[in-house]
N, C-alpha and C positions, 0 to 999 in steps of 0.2 A: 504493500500500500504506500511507504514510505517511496519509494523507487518511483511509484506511479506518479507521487501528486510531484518530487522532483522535476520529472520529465517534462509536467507539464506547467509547468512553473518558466523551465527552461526554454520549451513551446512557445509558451506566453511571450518572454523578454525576444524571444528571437523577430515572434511577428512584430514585436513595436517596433522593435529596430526597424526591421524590413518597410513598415508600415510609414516609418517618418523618414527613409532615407534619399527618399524623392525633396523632401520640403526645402527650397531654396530660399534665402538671403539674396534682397537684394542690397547693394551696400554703397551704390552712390546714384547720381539720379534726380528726378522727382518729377513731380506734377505741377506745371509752371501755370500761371495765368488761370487758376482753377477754379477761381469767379467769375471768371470772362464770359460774356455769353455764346463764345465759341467753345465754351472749354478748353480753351489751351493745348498744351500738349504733354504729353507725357513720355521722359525716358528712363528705363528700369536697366539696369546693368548688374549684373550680376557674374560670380565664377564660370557660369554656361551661357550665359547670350546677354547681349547688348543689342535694345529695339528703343526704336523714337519716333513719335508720330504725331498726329493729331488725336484729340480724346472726345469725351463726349461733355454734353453741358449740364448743369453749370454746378459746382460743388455745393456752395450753398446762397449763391447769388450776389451782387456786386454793389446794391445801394438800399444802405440803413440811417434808421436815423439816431440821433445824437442818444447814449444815453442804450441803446439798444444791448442786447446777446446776441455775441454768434455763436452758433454750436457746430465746431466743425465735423462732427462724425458722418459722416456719409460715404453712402455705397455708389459705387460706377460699375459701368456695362460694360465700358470700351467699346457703349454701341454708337451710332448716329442713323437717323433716318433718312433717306434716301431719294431726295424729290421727285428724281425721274421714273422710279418704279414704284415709290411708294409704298418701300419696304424698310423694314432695318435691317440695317450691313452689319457685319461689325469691319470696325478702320483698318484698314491696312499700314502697312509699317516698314519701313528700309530695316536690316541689321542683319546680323550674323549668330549664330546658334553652331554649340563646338567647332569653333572655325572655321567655320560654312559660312557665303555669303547668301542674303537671300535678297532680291531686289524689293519681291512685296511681299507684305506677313497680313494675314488675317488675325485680329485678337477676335473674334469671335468666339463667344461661349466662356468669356472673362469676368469674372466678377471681382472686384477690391473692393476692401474697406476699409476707411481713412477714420481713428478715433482717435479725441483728444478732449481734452478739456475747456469748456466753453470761455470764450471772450468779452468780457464786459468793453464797449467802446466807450469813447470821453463822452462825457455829459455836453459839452457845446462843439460844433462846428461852425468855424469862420471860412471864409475864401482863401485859399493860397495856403491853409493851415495842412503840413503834414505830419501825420504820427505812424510808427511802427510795433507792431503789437509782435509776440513770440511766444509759441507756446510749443510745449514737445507733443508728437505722434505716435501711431501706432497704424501698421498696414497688416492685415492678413486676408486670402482670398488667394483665390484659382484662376491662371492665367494660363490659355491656349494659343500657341502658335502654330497656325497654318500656312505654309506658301499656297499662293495663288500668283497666274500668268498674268492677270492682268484685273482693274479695279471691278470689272464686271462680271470678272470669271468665277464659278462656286470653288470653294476651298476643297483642296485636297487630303491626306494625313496629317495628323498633326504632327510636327518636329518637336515640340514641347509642351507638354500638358503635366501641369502639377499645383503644388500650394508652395503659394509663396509667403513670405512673412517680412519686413522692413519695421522702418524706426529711424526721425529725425526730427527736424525740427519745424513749425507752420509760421510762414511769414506773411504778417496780415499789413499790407500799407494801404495806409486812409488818408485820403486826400480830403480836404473840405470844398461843397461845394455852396456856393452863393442862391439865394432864391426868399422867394416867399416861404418857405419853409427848409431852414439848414439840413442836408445832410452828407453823408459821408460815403463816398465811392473805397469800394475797397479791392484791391487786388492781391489776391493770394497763392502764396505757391507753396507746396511741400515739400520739402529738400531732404533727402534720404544723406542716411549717414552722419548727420550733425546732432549739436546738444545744444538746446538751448539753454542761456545762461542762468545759473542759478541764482538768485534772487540775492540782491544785495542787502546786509544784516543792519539793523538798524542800529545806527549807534550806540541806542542804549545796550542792545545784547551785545553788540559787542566788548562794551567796558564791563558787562558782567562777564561775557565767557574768559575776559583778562584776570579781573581780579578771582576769579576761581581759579584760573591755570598760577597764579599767585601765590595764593592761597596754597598750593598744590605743592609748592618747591619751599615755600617755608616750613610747612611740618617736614617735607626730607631732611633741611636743613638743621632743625629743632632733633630729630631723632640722630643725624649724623653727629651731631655735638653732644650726646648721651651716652 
């Protein structure tokens, strides 16, 4: 019985292994312009491929007013709709996958998700006034690359299908704009790989964490002389 429940114990850790040994890192990159009502564009690089493209819209949209939350968590398709057929695609992409070049990549069948912790913007916006807000991310989601011959053509195999996972930092720039009622145009990108900065300590803790680390070398001192 012992032998048995080992074995499969060992079963067990093998499949997780096995199970998480597809999951890629991406580790530089991002999702620029991701308010934009283009959507922007997105490039993911990673140990196995590097793709850059156009995305879809709009992360969480580009004009708030003073005083507002943004909540950046949101899901993407890496799809866009299609005018002339009056379908959705999913975008195609220039890049290379294990040192293959591929001229066009379908992400079709891509789903990400961008979470992070919500933004409180300023209480007033003036004209010509700019502010930059930072706050860190989280990416995880299933990303499909297909070549296709051409942007009309249906996608072939996939060259890359798996779950991917990132982490860096969201760059929120707010412009003020002028009107009968102020608000705030915001442009946002996700930049993989980076850390946003941690929070500057307010003086008062700091002169406490001083006089504690003080504090700290006087009783060594006090006991050293004992």
């Amino acid at each position: 019985m012992k032998s048995r429940t080992v074995g499969l114990l060992v079963a067990m850790m093998l499949w997780a292994t096995l199970a998480g040994a597809d999951q890629v890192t991406i580790t530089s990159g991002g999702w620029v312009n991701a308010a934009f009502l283009d959507g922007g564009g997105m490039t993911l690089v990673s140990d196995r491929f590097t793709v850059s493209g156009a995305w879809d819209c709009c992360a969480f949209g580009s004009l708030f007013a003073p005083g507002a939350t943004i909540n950046p968590t949101t899901t993407t398709t890496g799809q866009i709709f299609n005018f002339l057929t009056g379908s959705v695609d999913g975008i195609t992409y220039p890049g290379f996958i294990s040192a293959t070049t591929f001229s066009l990549l379908s992400v079709g069948g891509t789903t990400l998700q961008f979470s992070g912790p919500s933004l409180q913007l300023p209480s007033s916006a003036a004209f010509g006034q700019r502010v930059e807000l930072t706050a860190p991310f989280t990416m995880t989601g299933f990303l499909q690359l297909t070549p296709v011959t051409r942007f009309s053509s249906p996608p072939g195999t996939p060259v890359f299908a798996g779950d991917v996972i990132g982490s860096g930092t969201l760059h929120v720039l707010l412009d003020g704009l002028s009107g009968p009622i102020p608000q705030w145009h915001a442009s946002a990108s996700y930049v993989f790989g980076t850390s946003a900065p941690a929070p500057t300590p307010e003086p008062a803790s700091v002169l406490l964490v001083a006089s504690g680390v003080a504090g700290v070398f006087a009783r060594r001192r006090r006991r050293s002389a004992k």
